[in-house]
N, C-alpha and C positions, 0 to 999 in steps of 0.2 A: 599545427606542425609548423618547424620553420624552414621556411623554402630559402633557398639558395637564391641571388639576382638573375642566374642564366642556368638554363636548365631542370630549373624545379621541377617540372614536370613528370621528366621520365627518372628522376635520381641519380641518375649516370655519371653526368659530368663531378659532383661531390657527393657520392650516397654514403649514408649514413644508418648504422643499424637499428642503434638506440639513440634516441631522440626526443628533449624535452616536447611535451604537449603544451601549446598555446595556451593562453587564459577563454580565447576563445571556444576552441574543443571541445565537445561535450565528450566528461568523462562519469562514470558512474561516480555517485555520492556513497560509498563502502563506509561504512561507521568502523573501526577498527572493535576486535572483541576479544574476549582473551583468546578463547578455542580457535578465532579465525585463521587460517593459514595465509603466509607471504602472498600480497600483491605481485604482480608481473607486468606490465604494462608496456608495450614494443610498438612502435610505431618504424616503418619503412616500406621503401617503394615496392611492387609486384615485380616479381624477374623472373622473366623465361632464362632458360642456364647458358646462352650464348652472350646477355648483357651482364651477366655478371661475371663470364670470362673476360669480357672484352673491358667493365670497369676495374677490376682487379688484376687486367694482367695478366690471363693463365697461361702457362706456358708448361709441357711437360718434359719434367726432368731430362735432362742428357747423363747417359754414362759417359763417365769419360774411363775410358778401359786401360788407357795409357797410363794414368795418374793411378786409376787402383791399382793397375800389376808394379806400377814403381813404390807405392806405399805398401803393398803385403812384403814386396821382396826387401825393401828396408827392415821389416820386421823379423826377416828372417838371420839368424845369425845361428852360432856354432851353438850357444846354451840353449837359444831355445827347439833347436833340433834333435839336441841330447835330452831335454826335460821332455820333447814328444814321445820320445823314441822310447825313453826311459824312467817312466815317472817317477819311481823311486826317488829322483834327484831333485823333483818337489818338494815332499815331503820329509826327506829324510837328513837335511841342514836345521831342518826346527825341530826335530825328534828330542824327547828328553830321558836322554840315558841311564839318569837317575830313577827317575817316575815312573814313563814309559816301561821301560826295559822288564820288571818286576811283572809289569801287566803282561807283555806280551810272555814271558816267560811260563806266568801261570797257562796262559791259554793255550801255547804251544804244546804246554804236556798234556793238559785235557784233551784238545786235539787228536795228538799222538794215539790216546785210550781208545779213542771212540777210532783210529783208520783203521787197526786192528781188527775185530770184531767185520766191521762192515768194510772192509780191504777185501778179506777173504771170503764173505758174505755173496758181496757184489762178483766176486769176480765166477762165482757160481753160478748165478744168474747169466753172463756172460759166455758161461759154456768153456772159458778158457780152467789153466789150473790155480790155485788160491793166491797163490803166491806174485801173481800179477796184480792183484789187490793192491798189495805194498808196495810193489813197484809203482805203481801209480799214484802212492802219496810221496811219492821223492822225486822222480825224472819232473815228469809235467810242472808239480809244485815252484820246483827250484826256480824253470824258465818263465813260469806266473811272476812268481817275487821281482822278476826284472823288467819285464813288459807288461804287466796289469798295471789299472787304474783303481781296481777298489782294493781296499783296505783289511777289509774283512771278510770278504770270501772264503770259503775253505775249500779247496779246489783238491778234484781225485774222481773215485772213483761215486756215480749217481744212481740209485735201482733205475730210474725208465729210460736214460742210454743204455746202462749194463742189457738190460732185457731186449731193445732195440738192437744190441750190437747180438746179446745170443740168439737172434734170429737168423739174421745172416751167417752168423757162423755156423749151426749147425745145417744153414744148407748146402754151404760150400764146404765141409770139410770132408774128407774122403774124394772128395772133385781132382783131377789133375789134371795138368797137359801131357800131350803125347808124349810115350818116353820119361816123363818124370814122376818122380813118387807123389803119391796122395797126400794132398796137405792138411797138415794140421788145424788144430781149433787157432793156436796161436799162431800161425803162419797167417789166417783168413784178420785176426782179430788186428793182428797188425797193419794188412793191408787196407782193413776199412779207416784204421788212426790216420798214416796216412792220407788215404783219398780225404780224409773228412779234414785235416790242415790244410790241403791245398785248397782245397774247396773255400774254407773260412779266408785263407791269405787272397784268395783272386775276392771273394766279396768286400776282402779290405781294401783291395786297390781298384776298386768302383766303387768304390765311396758307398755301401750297401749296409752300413751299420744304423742305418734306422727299419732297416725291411723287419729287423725283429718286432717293431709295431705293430704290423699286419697279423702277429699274434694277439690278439685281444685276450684279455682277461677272462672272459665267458668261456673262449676256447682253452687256454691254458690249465683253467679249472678241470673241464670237461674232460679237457685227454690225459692228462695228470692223473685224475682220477681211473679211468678208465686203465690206464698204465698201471695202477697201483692194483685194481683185480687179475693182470694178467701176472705181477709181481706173486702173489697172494696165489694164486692158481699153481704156478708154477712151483711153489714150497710146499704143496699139499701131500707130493709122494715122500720128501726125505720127512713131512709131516708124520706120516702115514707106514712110513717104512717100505715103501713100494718101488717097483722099478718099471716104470711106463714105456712104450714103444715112441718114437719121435712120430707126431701128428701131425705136421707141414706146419706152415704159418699161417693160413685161411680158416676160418671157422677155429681155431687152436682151442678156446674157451671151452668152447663145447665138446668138441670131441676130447679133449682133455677129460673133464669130467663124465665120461662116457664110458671111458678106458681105466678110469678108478671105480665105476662102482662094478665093470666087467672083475674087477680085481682085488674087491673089497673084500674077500674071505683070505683075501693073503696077508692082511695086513699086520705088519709087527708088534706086537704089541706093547713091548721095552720102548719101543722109539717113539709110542704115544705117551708112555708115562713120562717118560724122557721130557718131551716135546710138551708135554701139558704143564710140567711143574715149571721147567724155562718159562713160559709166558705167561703162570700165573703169578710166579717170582720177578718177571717183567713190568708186568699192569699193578702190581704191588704196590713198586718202585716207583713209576713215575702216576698213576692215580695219588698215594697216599705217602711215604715217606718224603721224595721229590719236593711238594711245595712247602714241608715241612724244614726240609733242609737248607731250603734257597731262603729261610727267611733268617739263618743262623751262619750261611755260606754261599758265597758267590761260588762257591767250584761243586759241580753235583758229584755226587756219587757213580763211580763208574760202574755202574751195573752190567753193561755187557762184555765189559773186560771181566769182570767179577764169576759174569756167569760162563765165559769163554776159558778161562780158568780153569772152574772148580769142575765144568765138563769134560776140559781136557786130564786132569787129575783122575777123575772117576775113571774114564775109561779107560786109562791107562793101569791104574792099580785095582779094576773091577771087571778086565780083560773083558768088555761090551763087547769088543768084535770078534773074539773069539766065542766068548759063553751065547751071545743071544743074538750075532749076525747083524750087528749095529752097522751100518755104514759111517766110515771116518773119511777124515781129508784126504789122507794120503800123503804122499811123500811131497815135502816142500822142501828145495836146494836151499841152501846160503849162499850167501856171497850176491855180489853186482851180474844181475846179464851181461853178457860181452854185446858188445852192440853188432847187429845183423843188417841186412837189407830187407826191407819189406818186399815181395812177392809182387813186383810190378807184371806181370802176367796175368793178375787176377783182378786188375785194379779196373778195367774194362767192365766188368761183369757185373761188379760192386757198385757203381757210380750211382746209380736210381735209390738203392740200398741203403748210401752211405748219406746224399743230401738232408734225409729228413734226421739224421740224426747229427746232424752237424746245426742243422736250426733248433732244434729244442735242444742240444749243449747250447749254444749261445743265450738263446733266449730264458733259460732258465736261469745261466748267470749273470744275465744284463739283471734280469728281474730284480734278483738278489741282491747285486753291486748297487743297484738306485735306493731300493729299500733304507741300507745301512748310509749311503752318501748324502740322504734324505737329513737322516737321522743327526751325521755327526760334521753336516755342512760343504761337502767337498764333489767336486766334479767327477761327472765320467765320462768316457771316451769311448764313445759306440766302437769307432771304428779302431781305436788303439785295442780294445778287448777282442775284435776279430781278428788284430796284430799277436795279441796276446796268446792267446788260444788255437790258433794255426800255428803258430814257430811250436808250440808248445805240444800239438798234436803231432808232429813233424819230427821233433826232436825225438819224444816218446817213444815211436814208432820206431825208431832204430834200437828199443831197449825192451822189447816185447811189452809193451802198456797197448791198450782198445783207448778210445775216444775219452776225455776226460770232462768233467764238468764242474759247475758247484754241489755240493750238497747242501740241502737245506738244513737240515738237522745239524750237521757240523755247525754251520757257517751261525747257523744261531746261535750256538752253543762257543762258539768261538768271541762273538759277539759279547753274548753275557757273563760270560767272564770277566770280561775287561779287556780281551783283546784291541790293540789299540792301530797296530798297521800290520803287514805281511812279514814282519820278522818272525810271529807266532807261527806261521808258516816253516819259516826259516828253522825254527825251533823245533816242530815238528818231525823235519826233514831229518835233521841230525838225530830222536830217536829212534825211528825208523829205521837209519839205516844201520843200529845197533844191531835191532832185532833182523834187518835183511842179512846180518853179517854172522852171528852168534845165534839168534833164539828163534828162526822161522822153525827149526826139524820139532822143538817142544811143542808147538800145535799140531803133529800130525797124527795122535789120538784122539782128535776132538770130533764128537757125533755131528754129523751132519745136521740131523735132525735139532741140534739146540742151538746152530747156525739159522735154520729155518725157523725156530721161534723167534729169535732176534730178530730178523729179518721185516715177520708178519708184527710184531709188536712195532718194529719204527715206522710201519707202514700209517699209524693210525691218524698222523694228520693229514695225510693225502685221499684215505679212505673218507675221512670226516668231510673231505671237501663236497661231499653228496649233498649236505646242509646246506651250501651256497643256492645251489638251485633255487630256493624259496626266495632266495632277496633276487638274486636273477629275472626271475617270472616277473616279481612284482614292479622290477624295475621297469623290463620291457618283455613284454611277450616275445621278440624276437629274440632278446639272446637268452632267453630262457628255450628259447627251439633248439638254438645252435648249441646249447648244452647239451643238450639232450642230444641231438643229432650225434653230434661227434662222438660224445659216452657210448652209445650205444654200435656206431662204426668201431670205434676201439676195442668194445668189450667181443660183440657177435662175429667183429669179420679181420680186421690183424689191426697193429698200431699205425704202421705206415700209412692204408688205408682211413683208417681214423684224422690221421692229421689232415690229409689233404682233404678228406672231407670236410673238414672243419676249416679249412684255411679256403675252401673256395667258401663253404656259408657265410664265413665273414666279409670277405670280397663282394659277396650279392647282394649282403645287409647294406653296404656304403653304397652299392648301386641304387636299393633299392630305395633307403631313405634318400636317393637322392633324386631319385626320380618320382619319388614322391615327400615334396616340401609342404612348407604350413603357406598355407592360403587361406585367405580369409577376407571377406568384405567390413569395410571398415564402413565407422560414423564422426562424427562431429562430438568431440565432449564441449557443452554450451558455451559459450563465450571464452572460447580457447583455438590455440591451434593444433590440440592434440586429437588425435584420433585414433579410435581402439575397434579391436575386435568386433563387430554388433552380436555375435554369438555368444561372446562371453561376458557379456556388461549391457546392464538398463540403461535407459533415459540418454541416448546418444542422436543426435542429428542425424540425419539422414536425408540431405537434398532433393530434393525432386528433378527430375529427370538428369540426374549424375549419381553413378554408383564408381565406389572408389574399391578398386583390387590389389588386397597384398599380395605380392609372390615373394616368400625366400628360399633361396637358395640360386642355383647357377644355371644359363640356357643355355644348352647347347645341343647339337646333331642329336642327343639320345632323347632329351630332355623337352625339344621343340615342340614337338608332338601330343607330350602329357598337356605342355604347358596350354596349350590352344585349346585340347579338349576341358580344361579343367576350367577355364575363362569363361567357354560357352555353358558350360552345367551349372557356374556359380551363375552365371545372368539368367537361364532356361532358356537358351537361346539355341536354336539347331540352324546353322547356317547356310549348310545346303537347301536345306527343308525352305528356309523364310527368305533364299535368295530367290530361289523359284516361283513360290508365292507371291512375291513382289513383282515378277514379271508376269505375272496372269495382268491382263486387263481390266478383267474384275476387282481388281485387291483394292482390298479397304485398309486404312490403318486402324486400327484399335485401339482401346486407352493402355491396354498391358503390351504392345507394340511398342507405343509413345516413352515408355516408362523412361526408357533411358535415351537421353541424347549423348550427354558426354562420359565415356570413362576413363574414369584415372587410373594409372597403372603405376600404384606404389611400388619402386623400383629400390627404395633405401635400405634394401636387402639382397639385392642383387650381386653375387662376388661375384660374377663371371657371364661374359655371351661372346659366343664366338661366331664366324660368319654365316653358317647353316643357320643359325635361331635366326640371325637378323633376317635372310630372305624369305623365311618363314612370319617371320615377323610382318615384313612388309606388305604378303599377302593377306598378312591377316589384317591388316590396315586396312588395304583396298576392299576386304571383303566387309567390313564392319561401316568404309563409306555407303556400303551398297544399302546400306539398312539403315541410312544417315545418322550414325552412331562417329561422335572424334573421338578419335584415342587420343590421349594426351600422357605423357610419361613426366614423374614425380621422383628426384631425390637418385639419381643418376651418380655412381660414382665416379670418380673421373676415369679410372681402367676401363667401365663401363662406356662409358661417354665415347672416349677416344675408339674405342672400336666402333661404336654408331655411328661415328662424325667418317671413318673410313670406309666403310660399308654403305654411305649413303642416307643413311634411315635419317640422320636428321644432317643440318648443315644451311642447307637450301632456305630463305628466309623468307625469300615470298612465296613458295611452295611445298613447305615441308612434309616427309612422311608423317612428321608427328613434330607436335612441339614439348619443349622440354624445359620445365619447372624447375626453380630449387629445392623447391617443401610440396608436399601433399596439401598445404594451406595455399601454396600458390595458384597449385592447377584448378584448387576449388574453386578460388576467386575467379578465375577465366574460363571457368565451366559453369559459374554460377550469371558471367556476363551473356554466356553464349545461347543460356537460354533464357534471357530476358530477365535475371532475379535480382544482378545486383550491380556496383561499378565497379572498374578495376583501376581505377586511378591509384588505390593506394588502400593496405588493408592495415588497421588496428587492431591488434591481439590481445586480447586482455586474459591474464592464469585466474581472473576471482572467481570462487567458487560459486558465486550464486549469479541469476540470471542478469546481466547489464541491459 
């Protein structure tokens, strides 16, 4: 090695990382070979992590808060306030009028097909009357098109808010205050839109547009799914031809099905034949002619419009509800709602009701929004979409519309078209409000029951999600529970219920894997500075009397506790037991006592300690002196560091609680002096793979 004139010693005053090796040196004679892998060869000084602050310098960063609030507020200006506020003004200077326009054209009228059917669908589901279906593909839409971030979303009416939102409704309707009339379905449904925009607007201005996170995939699956038998359940009577008594929201699953087979001799039998041909004409469609047609046309065949149609036809000129007691729609107005005030008197009673369905509308459209911005390159705006969807719920709400969302099935389908931004939307809106204006009264012979096959057929990618399970499990035991947990809170006891069930199992999984981190005792790979696993890999070093402990993950007040106990099990070490033992008079040391003198505490995993672990810490120092065992700490981040160095734990240099390494090959060399094996003047690393 070449030493420096002053200083060579300790490295300090000029250290150097890599470093020619002298002609002196002995260095292994390595014959080069084809198969052999890169030589590595490092020669530099030993450093505890106070000399190599003190030769480099360290210094931790200053904010300077001044300079960043005068540098964000420079950036602020009039466009780019209007481009937050209003994305549209992104995207819509490079729009190509020509290109563009054509695609989005197609897909706004596919769109249009498919709100129809599932407008009125949904809004059954909802407990309100059909015709808010369509209102909900035009009010809400319009104010999306101006404050959304995604593109291709198809934003209306979703089955598991519809079903969420006709929960609350039919327990509040008939409800009033003293002195005033009993409210409506649509009075309740308004009032939950809404509580649930205010809700979304206050999480926007707390900056809360990442909480949708804390929905996990595992859970989304699980209640989704779960949502989709209470969907399915709930279509079984106009299935069926039945008329069920309301069964609360608790246990519903079941006493549902309780009070159909009480009621199974009444069952209609027009409305099954009805109901069977719709969804065998369904699964027809999209099993076998569907992939058939997508390979000859981007735009599918409107089957539900087709079958909404020719069912409203039939009944009308085969008098179903006169001759065989068919249930129909019913009477649906034209024209625009005039706009009302929502029923702030109820909005109190609603607030528990209304939160979880204001998180799964958002969440389910963030989902979607990522998916497609994934796909076509373009940004999203957590918290612009809870801007989005609160004005939008808000606005609604003055126009008789329930809570809005994405739908999946649209928005795919809006997608595969070629939809290209939210003018298809836009396009959408404008047929819609034909048919809100002119042709809503022409669906009001339509069977209920070929509503409910529609319904149960578009259900079947969400039922299909049951299949996930299997890669769930194999992923992790754990969110294979949490699937399961939450399905079955959804299915056996209400949705509400379900989610929070699954939204605290998620919460405890992060606890849980946190409190339980990978740990593992490490060895020496030979003539290197790498050190692995000894659990999971052969022919590794293993010093004598030093044993080297990984911890990853974070210490703190919850975590302290694990961490100690899990140090002493990987050593076999009880330290209350073997502190007391030590103080008999009698005690002897033993060769499996001796075992360990120094441990290293691989720390280069470490994101986090906060002052609880270090006092913990400390004691666990002193108790590990008692059994003349040094702790010594490896690979310290500097976040890390910097709380140790405040806390006390290290600093002190001719008395430290512990001393602190830059590598795990450092602390070994000074663990390796401490018990007589080796010198720590200065270590040579060599990556050859065979023994030097």
């Amino acid at each position: 090695m070449k030493h420096d004139s002053v200083g060579a010693e300790s490295g300090i005053v000029n250290p150097t990382f890599y470093q020619e090796l002298s002609e002196e040196q002995s260095v292994p004679d390595v014959t080069p070979r084809g198969d052999a892998l890169p030589q590595v060869t490092v020669s530099r000084p030993l450093y505890q992590q106070h000399q190599l602050n003190d030769a480099y310098q360290y210094r931790k960063p200053k904010r300077a808060l001044q300079r960043e609030l005068k540098t964000r507020m420079r950036k602020v200006d009039a466009k780019s306030c209007c481009s937050t506020v209003f994305p549209l003004i992104t995207w819509l200077p490079e729009y190509s009028w020509g290109k563009d326009l054509v695609r989005d054209l197609i897909s706004g009228c596919t769109v249009a097909v498919m709100h129809i059917p599932q407008g009125i669908g949904y809004a059954l589901l909802a407990n309100v009357p059909p015709i808010v279906g369509i209102y909900m593909a035009f009010f809400p839409v319009l104010v999306y098109f101006l404050f959304g971030t995604s593109r291709h979303n198809s934003m209306g009416t979703f089955a598991v808010v519809s079903i969420m939102v006709g929960k609350t409704v039919l327990a509040y309707t008939g409800t009033s205050e003293p002195g005033e009339p009993p409210r409506t379905a649509l009075e309740v449904a308004t009032a939950v839109c809404f509580v649930v925009g205010i809700m979304q607007l206050i999480m926007c201005v707390c900056r809360l547009g990442v909480i949708s996170f804390l929905l996990s995939d595992t859970l989304v699956s699980g209640f989704t799914t779960g949502a989709a038998i209470h969907v399915v359940t709930s279509q079984i009577k106009d299935l069926l031809g039945l008329t069920l008594p309301s069964v609360g929201s608790m246990f519903e699953i079941v006493k549902t099905y309780i009070e159909i087979f009480k009621q199974i001799v009444n069952v209609n039998w027009a409305a099954i034949i009805i109901s069977t041909i719709t969804i065998v004409v369904l699964v027809f469609n999209n099993e076998i002619l569907k992939p058939r047609v997508a390979k000859r046309s981007v735009i599918p065949i409107p089957i539900e419009l087709i079958a909404v149609i020719a069912g409203t036809l039939l009944s009308r000129y085969l008098y179903l509800q006169d001759k065989y007691s068919i249930k129909t729609i019913g009477t649906i107005p034209t024209g625009l709602p005039a706009p009302t005030l929502p029923d702030f008197s109820l909005m109190p009673s609603i607030l528990i009701d209304s939160f979880p369905v204001a998180m799964v509308g958002y969440t389910v459209s963030v989902s979607m929004a990522l998916i497609f911005a994934k796909k076509e390159n373009y940004e999203i705006g957590f918290n612009q979409e809870l801007f989005a969807m609160g004005t939008g719920n808000v606005f609604a709400s003055f126009f008789s519309c329930f809570p809005f969302a994405a739908s999946l099935s649209r928005s795919s389908i809006q997608y595969s078209v070629g939809g290209r931004t939210q003018i298809a939307s836009v396009i959408s809106c404008g047929l819609l409000a034909i048919v809100l204006l002119w042709v809503g009264p022409f669906f009001e012979p339509l069977p209920r029951c070929v509503l409910a096959g529609i319904i149960v057929v578009s259900l079947k990618g969400l039922l299909m999600q049951v299949t996930q399970l299997k890669n769930f499990w194999r992923q992790s035991w754990i969110d294979g529970m949490v699937w399961i947990l939450t399905f079955l809170s959804v299915v056996l006891l209400a949705i509400d219920i379900g989610l929070l069930v699954g939204i605290v199992l998620s919460i405890c999984c992060i606890f849980f894997r946190a409190l339980k981190p990978y740990t593992c005792l490490l060895g020496n790979v030979p003539n290197t500075d790498i050190y692995l696993d000894v659990n999971r890999y052969d022919g590794l070093i293993q010093h004598a009397g030093i044993k080297i402990f990984h911890y990853c993950g974070a210490l703190n007040f919850a975590s302290r506790a694990a961490f100690k106990t899990t140090v002493c099990e990987t050593l076999g070490i009880n330290l209350t037991e073997e502190i007391k033992r030590r103080k008999d008079p009698d005690w002897k040391p033993s060769m499996e006592q001796s075992s360990c003198r120094v441990l290293v505490l691989d720390f280069t995993s470490l994101s986090s300690i906060d002052p609880s672990a270090v006092g913990t810490f400390k004691a666990m120092v002193r108790e590990f002196e008692e059994l003349d065992i040094q702790i010594v700490l490896a690979g310290c981040q500097p976040p890390v560091f910097e709380v140790m160095l405040k806390c006390g734990l290290v600093g002190d240099i001719e008395k430290p609680y512990c001393r602190v390494f830059t590598s795990v090959h450092d602390a070994v060399q000074f663990g390796k002096e401490c018990v007589g094996m080796g010198s720590i003047s200065g270590s040579v690393v060599s990556g050859a793979t065979g023994i030097v």
